[in-house]
C-alpha positions as a printed NumPy array, in Angstrom:
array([[ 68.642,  16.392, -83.711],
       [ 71.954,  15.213, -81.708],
       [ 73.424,  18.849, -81.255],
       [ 76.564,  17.817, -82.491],
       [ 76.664,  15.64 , -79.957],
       [ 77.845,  11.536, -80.209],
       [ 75.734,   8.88 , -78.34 ],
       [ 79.022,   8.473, -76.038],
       [ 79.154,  12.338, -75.573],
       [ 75.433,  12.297, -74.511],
       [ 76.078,   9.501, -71.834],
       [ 79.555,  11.565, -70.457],
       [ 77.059,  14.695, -69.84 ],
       [ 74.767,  12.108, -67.684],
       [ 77.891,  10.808, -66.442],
       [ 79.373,  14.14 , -64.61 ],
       [ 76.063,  15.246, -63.857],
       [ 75.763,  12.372, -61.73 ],
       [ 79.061,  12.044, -60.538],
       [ 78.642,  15.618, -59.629],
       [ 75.655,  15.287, -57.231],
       [ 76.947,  12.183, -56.243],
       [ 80.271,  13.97 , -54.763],
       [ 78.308,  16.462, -53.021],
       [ 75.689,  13.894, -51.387],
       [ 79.106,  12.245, -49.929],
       [ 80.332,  15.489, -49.249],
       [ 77.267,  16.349, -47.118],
       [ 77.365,  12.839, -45.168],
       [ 81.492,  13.692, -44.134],
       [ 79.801,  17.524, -43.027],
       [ 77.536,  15.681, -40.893],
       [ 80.228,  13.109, -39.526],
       [ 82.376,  16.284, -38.738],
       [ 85.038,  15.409, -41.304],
       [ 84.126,  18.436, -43.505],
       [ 85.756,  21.655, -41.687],
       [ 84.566,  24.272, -44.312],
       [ 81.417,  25.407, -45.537],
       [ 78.889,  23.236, -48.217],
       [ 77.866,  25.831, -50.9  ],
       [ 75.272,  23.014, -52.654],
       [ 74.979,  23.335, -56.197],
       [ 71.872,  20.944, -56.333],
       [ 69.823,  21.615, -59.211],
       [ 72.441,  23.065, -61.355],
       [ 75.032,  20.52 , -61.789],
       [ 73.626,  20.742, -65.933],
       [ 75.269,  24.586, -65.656],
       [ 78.989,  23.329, -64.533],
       [ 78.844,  20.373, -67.039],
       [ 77.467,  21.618, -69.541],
       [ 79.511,  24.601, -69.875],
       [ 82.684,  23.349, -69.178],
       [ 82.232,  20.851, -71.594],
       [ 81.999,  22.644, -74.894],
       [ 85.981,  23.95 , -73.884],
       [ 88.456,  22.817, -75.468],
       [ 91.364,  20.873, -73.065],
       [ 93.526,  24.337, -73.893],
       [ 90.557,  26.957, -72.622],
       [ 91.021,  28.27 , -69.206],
       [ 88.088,  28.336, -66.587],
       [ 87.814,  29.944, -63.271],
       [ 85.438,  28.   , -61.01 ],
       [ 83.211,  29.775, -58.763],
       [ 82.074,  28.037, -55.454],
       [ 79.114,  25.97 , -57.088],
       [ 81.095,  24.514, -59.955],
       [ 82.243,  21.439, -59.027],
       [ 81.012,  19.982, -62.264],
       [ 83.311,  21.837, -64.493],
       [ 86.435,  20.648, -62.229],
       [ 85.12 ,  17.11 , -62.696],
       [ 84.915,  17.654, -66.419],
       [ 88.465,  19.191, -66.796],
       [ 89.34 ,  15.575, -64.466],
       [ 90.205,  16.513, -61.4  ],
       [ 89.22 ,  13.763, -58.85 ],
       [ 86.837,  13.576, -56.434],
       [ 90.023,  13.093, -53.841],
       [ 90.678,  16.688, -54.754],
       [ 87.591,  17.75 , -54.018],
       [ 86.936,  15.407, -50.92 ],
       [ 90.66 ,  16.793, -49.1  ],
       [ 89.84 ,  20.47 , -49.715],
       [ 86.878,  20.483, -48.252],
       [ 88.05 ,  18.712, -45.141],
       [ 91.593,  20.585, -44.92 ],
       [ 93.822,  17.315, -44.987],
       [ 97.619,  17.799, -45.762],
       [ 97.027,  15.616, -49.136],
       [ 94.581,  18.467, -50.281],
       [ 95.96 ,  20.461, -53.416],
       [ 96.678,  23.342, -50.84 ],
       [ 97.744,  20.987, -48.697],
       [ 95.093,  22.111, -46.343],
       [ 95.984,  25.487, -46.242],
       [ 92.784,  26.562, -48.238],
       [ 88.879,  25.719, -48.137],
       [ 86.524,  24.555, -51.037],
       [ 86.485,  24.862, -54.435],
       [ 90.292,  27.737, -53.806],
       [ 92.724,  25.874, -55.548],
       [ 94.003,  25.462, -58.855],
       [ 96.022,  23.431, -61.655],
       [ 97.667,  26.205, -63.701],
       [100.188,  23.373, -65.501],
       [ 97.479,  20.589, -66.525],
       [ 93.956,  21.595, -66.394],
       [ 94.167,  25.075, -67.026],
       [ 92.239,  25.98 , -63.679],
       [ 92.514,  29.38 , -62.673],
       [ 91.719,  29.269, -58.511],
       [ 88.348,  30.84 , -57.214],
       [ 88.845,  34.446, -55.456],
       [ 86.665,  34.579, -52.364],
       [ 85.441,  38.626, -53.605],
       [ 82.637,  38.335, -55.993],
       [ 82.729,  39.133, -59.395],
       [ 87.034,  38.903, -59.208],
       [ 87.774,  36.644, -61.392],
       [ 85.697,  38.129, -64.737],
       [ 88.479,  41.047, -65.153],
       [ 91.142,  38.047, -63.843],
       [ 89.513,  35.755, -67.001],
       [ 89.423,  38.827, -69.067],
       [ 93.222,  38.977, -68.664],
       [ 94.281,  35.428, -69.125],
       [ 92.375,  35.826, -72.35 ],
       [ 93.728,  38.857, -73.894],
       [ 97.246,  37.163, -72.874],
       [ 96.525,  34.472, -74.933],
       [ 96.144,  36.456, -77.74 ],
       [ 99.103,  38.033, -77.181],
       [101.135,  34.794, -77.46 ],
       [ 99.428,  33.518, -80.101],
       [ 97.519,  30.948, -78.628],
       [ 93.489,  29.995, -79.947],
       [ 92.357,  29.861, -76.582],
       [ 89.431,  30.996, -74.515],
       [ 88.681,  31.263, -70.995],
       [ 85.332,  31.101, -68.955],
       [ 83.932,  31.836, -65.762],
       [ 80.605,  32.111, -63.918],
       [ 79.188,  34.545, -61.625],
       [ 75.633,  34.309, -60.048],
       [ 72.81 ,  36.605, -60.078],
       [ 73.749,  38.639, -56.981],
       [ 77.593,  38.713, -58.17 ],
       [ 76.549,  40.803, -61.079],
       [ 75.733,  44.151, -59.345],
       [ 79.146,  43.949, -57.764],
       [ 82.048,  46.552, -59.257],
       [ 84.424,  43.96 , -60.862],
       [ 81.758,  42.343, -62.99 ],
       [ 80.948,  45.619, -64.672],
       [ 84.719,  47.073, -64.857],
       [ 85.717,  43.216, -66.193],
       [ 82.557,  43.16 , -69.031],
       [ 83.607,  46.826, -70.239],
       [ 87.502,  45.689, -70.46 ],
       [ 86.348,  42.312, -72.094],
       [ 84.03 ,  44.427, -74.453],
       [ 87.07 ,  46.991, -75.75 ],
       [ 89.083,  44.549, -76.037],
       [ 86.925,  41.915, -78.024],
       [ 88.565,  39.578, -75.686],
       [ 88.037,  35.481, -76.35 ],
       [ 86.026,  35.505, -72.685],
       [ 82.439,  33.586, -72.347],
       [ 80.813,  34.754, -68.704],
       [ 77.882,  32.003, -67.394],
       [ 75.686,  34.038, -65.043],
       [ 73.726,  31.829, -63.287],
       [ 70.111,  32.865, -62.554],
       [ 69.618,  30.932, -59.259],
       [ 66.638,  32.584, -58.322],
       [ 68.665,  34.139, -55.076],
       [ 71.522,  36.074, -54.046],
       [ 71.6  ,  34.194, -51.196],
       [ 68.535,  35.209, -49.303],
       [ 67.359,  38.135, -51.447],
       [ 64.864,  37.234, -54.629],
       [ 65.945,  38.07 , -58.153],
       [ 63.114,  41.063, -58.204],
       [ 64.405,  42.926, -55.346],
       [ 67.659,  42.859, -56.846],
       [ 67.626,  44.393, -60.067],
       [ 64.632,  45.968, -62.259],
       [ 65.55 ,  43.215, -65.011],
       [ 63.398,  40.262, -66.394],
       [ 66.503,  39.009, -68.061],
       [ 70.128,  39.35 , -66.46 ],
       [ 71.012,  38.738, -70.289],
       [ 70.144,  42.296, -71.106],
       [ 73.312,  43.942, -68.971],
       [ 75.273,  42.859, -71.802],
       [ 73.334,  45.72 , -74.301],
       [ 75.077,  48.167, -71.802],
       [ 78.547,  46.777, -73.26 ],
       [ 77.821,  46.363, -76.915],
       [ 78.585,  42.389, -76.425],
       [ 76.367,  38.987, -77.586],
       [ 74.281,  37.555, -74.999],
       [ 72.322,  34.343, -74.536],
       [ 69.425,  33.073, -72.53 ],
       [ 69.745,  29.362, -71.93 ],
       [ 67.534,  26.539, -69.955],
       [ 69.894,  25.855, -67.216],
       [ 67.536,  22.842, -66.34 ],
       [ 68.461,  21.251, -69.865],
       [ 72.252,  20.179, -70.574],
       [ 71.638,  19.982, -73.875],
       [ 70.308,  23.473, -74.322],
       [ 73.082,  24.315, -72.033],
       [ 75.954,  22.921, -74.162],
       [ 74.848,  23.62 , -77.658],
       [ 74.714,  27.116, -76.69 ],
       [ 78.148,  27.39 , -74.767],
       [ 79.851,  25.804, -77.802],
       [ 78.227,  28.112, -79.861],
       [ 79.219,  31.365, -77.294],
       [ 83.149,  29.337, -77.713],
       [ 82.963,  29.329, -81.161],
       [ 82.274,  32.788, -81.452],
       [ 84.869,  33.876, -78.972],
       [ 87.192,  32.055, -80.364],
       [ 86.904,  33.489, -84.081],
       [ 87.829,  36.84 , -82.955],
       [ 83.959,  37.624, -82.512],
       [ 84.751,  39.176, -78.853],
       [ 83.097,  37.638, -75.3  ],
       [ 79.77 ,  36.494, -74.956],
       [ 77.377,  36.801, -71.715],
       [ 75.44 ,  33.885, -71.162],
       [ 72.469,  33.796, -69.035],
       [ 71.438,  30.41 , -67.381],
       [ 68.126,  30.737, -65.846],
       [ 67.637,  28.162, -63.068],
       [ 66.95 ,  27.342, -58.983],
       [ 69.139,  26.892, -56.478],
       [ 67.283,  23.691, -54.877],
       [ 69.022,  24.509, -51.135],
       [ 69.562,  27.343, -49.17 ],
       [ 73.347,  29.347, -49.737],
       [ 75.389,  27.334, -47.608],
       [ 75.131,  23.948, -45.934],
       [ 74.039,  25.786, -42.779],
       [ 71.371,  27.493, -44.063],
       [ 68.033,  26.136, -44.496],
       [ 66.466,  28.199, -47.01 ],
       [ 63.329,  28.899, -45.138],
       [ 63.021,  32.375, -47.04 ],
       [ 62.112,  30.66 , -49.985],
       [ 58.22 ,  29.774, -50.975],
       [ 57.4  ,  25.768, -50.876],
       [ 55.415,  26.221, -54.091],
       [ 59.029,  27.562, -55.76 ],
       [ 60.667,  24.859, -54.585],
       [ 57.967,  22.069, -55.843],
       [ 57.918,  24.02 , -59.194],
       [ 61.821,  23.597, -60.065],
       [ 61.878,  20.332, -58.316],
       [ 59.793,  18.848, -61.089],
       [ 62.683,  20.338, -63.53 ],
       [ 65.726,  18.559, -61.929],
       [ 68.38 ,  18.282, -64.677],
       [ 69.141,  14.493, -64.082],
       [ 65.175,  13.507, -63.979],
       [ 64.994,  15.872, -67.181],
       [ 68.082,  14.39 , -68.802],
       [ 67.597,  10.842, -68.029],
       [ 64.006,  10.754, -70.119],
       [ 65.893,  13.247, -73.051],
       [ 68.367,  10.148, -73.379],
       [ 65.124,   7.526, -73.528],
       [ 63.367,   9.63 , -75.671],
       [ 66.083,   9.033, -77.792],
       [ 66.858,   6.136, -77.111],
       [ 70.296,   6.679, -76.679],
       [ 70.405,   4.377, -73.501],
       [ 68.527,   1.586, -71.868],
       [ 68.359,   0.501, -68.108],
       [ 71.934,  -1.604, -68.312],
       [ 73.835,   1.523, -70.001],
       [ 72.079,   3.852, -66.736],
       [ 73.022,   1.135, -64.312],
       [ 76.497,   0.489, -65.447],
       [ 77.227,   4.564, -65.509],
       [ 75.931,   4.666, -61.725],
       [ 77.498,   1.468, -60.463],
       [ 81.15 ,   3.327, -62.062],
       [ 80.098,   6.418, -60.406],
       [ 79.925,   4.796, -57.056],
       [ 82.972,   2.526, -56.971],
       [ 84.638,   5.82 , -58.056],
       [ 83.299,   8.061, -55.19 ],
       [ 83.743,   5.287, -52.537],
       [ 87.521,   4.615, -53.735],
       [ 88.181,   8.099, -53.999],
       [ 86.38 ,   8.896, -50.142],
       [ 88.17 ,   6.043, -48.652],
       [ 91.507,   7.775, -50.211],
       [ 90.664,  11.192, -48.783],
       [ 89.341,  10.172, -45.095],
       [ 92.874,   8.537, -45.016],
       [ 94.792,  11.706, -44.964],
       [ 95.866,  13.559, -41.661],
       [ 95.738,  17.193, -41.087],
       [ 98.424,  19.561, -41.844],
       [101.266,  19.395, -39.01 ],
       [102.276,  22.644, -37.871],
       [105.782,  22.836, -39.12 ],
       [104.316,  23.32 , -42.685],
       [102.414,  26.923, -41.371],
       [104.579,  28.859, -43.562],
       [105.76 ,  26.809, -46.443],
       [104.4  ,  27.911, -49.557],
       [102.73 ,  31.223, -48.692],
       [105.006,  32.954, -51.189],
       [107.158,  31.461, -54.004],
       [110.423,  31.741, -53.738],
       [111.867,  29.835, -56.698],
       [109.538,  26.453, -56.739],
       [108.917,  27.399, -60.285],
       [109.759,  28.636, -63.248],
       [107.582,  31.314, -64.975],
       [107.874,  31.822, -68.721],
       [105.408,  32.67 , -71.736],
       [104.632,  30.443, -73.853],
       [104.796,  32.058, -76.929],
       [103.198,  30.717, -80.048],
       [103.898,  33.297, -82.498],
       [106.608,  35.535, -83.581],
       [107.473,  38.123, -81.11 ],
       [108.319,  40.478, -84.096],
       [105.154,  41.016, -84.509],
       [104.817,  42.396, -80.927],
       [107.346,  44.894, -81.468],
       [108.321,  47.543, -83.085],
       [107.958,  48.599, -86.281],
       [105.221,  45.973, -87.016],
       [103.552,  46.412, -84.408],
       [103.513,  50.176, -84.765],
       [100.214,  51.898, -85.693],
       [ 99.623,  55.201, -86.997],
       [ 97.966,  57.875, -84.497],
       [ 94.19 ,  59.3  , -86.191],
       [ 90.928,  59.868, -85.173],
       [ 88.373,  57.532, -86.719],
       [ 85.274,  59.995, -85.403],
       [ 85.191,  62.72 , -88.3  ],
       [ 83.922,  65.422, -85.993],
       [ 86.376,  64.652, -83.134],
       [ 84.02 ,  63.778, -81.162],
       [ 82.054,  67.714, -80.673],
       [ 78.619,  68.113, -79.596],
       [ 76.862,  68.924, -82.849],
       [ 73.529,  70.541, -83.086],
       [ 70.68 ,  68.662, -84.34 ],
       [ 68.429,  70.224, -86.675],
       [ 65.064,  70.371, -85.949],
       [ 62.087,  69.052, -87.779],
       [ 59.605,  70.865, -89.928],
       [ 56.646,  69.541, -86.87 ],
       [ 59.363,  69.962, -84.504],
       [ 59.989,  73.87 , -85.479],
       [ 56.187,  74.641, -85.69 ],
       [ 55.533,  73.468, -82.358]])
């Protein structure tokens, strides 16, 4: 009945949702007060996809965030400072203010592989941090997401098929927002179920509520587990609504008010919040405490962020490359014997008896009369 899940586990799900739509409300109000300098890319209505994902990893698993996934940075703890400074270029942004959005990274700490502007990029980038894993012996696996337009582009395909051959420890969310930015899910591809592109690779897939965390988690850590056990990657679908148009400027008119009323009544929080009194795994102090910590934490961390100054000049070209700020080396966690030669030698043979020839197909008795 829990999932798996303890009573303080349940209340950290409600927690980052929150928190999560909480950062972006404040994020909106500093686009309005021309503090923001990049582009919004909302993720309301699907904050139960980033959190509940990212939460079934383990603090070793690598993710790759995509533009809408500010939940899973908030779960792997980056603060909302982070998120605040990126988003309005200050010099005490991670990329000191040299990048936009969601584009940057902690490759030391969190395991956070930076977002790649080029749809689709980062599943054969994932695929590769995971099959490198292997190689050094690690037990990790790595995630990313991709939305519903992203998978008809080149590298999603190329990076399944590589992830497929390889049986690599890789778990892809596709989120089924309904759009690809202003073009409906059924003039995109002849599919009822995004799910079934994984048949095309030989690879698991899953169809999840992405209006239910708890559906959402249970089957992630499931889609990890498997991964992880050598089972190879896992495709999982997340069918859901983006509740606002693809970017902060645009205002969604394309999309019918009856769709909109329809998912509104599903909002993850609303949906969450009566899951956790159903269950009575709360009560109106516990839900008033979580959202009186979310706030002093989002109006400490704002006040932080609106206190930085934008980059100075002189800093232009610092950074672009690295030239010796640090030191790259493996981490291996296994013998590198086994990497080399002669254990790591395999004999040459064909496993397909008939080398692979077009063989002729006898015909049936009805089939030869006819």
């Amino acid at each position: 009945m829990n999932h798996g899940l303890t009573k303080q586990q349940h209340l950290d799900l409600y927690y980052y949702m929150s928190l999560n739509r909480e950062v972006e409300e404040t994020l909106e109000l500093l686009f309005a007060q021309n503090k923001v300098i990049s582009s919004l890319y909302p993720s309301l209505g699907q904050e139960a996809i980033s959190v509940g994902t990212a939460y079934a990893l383990g603090r070793e698993d690598w993710i790759a965030p995509m533009i809408r996934n500010i939940g899973s940075l908030l779960v792997r703890g980056v603060p909302p400072r982070d998120i605040f400074t990126q988003h309005m270029g200050t010099v005490t942004s991670p990329t000191q203010g040299k990048d936009r959005t969601s584009y940057f990274g902690d490759l030391k700490k969190r395991h956070i592989v930076s977002a790649i502007s080029m749809l689709g990029e980062l599943i054969p980038v994932m695929v590769g941090v995971a099959m490198g894993g292997r190689y050094l012996g690690h037990k990790t696996v790595t995630m990313t997401w991709i939305g519903d337009g992203g998978s008809s582009t080149g590298p999603f395909h190329e990076g399944l098929n590589l992830a497929a051959v390889q049986r690599a420890p890789f778990v892809l969310i596709l989120e089924n927002n309904q759009f690809a930015y202003s073009t409906p899910v059924g003039r995109q591809v002849p599919l009822r179920d995004f799910a079934d592109r994984a048949k095309a690779y030989g690879i698991r897939s899953m169809i999840v509520d992405g209006n239910d965390v708890v559906d959402v988690y249970t089957k992630s850590r499931e889609a990890v587990a498997l991964a992880r056990a050598g089972e190879g990657p896992v495709l999982i679908e997340a069918k859901t609504m983006r509740m606002k148009g693809h970017a902060q400027h645009d205002r969604a008119e394309y999309v019918p008010k009856d769709l909109i009323a329809y998912w509104k009544a599903r909002d993850p929080i609303a949906l969450y919040e009566k899951y956790l009194t159903a269950k009575k795994l709360w009560d109106h102090k516990a839900k008033a405490a979580i959202h009186a910590k979310i706030k002093r934490l989002v109006d400490k961390e704002r006040e932080i962020a609106e206190s930085g100054a934008l980059p100075p000049p002189e800093i232009a070209e610092q950074g672009v490359y690295c030239d010796g700020c640090h030191e790259i080396r493996a981490d291996w966690r296994r013998s590198r014997a086994e990497m080399l030669p002669p254990r790591s030698s395999a004999k040459a043979l064909y496993e397909v008896s008939d080398f692979g020839q077009l063989v002729a197909r006898k015909k049936s008795k009805t089939e030869a009369r006819s």
